[in-house]
C-alpha positions as CSV (number, residue, x, y, z in Angstrom):
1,X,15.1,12.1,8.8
2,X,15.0,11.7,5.0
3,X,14.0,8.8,3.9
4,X,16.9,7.7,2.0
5,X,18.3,8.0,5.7
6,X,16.3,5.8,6.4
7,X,16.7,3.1,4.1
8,X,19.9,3.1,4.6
9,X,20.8,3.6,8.1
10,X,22.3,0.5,9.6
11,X,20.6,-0.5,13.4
12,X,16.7,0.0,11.0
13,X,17.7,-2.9,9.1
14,X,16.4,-6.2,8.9
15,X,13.5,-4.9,11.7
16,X,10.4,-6.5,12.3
17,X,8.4,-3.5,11.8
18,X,6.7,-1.3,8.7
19,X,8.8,1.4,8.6
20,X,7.0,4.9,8.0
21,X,7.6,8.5,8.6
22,X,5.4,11.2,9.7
23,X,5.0,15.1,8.3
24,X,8.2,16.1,10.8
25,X,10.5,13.6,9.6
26,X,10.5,11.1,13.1
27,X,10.1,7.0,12.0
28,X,7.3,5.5,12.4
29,X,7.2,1.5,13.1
30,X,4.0,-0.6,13.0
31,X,4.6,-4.2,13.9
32,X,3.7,-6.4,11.2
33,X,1.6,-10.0,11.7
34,X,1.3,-13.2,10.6
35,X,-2.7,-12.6,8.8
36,X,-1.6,-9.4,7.6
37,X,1.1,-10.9,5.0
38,X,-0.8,-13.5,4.2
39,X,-3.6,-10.6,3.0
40,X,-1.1,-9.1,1.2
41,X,0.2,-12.0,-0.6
42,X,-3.4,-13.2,-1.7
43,X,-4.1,-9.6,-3.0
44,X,-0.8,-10.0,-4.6
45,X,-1.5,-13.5,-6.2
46,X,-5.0,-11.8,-7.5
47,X,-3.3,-9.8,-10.0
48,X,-1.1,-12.0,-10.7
49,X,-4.1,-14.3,-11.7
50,X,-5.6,-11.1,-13.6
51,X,-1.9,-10.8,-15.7
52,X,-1.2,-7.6,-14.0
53,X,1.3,-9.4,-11.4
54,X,4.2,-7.6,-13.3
55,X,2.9,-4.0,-12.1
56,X,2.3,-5.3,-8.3
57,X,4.4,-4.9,-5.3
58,X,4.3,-5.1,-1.6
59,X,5.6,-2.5,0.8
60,X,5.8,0.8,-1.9
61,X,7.3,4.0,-0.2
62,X,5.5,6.7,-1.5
63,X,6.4,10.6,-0.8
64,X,3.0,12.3,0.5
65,X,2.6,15.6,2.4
66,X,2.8,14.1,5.6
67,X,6.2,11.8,5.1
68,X,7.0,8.5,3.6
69,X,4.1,6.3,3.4
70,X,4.8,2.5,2.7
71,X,1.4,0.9,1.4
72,X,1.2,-2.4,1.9
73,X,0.9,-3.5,-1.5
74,X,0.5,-1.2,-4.8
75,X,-0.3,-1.3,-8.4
76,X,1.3,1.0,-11.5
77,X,0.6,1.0,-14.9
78,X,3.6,0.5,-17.6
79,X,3.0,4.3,-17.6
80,X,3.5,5.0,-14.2
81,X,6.7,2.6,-14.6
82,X,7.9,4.5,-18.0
83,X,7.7,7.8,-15.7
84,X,9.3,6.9,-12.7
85,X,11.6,3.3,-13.1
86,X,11.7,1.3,-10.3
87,X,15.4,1.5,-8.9
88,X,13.8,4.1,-6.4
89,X,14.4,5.0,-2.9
90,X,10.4,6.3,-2.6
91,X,8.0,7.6,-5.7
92,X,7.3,10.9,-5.6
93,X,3.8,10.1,-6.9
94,X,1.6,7.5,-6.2
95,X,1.1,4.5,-7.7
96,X,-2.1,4.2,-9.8
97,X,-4.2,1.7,-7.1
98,X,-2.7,1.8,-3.7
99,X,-3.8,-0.9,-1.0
100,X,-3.9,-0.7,2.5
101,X,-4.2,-4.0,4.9
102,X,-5.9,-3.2,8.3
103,X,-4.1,-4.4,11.2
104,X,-4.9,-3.9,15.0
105,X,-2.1,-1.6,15.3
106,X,-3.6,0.4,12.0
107,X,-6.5,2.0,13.3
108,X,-9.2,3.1,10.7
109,X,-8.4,6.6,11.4
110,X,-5.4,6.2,10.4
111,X,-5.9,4.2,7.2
112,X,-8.4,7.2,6.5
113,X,-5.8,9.6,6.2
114,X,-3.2,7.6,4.6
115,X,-6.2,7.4,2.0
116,X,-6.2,11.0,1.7
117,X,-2.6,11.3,1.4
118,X,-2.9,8.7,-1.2
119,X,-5.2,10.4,-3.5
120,X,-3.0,14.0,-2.5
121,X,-0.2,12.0,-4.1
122,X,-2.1,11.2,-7.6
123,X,-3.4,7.7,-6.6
124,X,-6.9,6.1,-8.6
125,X,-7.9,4.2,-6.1
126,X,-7.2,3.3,-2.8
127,X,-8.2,-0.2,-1.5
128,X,-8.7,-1.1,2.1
129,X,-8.5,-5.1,3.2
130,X,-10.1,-5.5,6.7
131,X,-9.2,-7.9,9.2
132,X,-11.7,-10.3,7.8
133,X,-10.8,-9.8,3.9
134,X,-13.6,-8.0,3.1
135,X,-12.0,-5.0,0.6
136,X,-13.3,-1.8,0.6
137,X,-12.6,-0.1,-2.7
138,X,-12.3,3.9,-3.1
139,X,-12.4,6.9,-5.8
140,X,-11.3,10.1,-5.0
141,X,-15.2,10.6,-5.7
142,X,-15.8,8.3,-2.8
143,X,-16.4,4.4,-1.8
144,X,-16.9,2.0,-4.9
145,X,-18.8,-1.3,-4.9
146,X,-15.8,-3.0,-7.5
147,X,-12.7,-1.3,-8.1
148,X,-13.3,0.0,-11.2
149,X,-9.6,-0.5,-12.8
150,X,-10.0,-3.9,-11.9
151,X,-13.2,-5.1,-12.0
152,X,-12.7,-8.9,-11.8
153,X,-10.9,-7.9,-8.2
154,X,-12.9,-10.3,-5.7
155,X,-14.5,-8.2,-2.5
156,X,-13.7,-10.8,-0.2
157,X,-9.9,-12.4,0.1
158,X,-10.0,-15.7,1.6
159,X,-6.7,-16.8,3.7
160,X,-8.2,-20.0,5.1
161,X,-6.0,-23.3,4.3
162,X,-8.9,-25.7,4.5
């Protein structure tokens, strides 16, 4: 399928799956947990805290060589904006800083190559957040100690409530 199909075919609405597709065009669905939005909400609130909320959003269909890939959250530059809009059905390049949220359905294996697809598609830096919040930040060069777009980025997102 195409993944304007996708979108907007009716029974793949409103499901409580990520929603991906593979280099042959077949849907792939990932369920989705509790910890893992709350990650991607706290990395969300973090650029908002940095002023850079404006430029971040969760689940961003990007077009890679091997299908539709929705990163869990992403960051563009007013650039990347000015090039592309945002009334799209999926980018055709990737966002400067794309970030991926492990989950136990999301093996690192498969983050890996999402990462390479990723950096295929024109992204800076690709950002893992483990199941503990410890974030892993990468170059195309290789793994970073800081992101280096934003270095004020904490290594550790906390999710506790207490």
């Amino acid at each position: 399928m195409e993944w304007r199909e996708v979108v907007e075919h009716p029974s793949l609405k409103d499901l409580p799956f990520k929603i991906e597709t593979n280099e042959w065009g077949e849907i792939v669905m990932t369920p989705a947990t509790g910890t893992h939005g709350l990650y991607q909400g706290r990395i969300i609130n973090w650029f908002n805290r940095l002023g850079e909320g404006d430029k971040v959003f969760p689940e961003c269909p990007i077009q890679t060589s091997a299908g539709t890939k929705v990163a869990d959250v992403a960051w563009g530059s007013a650039a990347f904006f000015k090039r592309h809009g945002f009334r799209v059905t999926s980018f055709t390049e990737s966002p400067e800083i794309v970030v991926e949220v492990k989950s136990p359905s999301n093996s690192l294996e498969r983050l890996e190559g999402k990462k390479r697809l990723y950096f295929e598609a024109g992204a800076k830096e690709v950002w893992f957040c483990d199941e503990d919040g410890d974030m892993h930040f990468f170059s195309l060069q290789g793994k970073l100690k800081r992101s280096e777009l934003f270095k004020d980025f904490p290594e550790r997102i906390d999710i506790d409530f207490v």
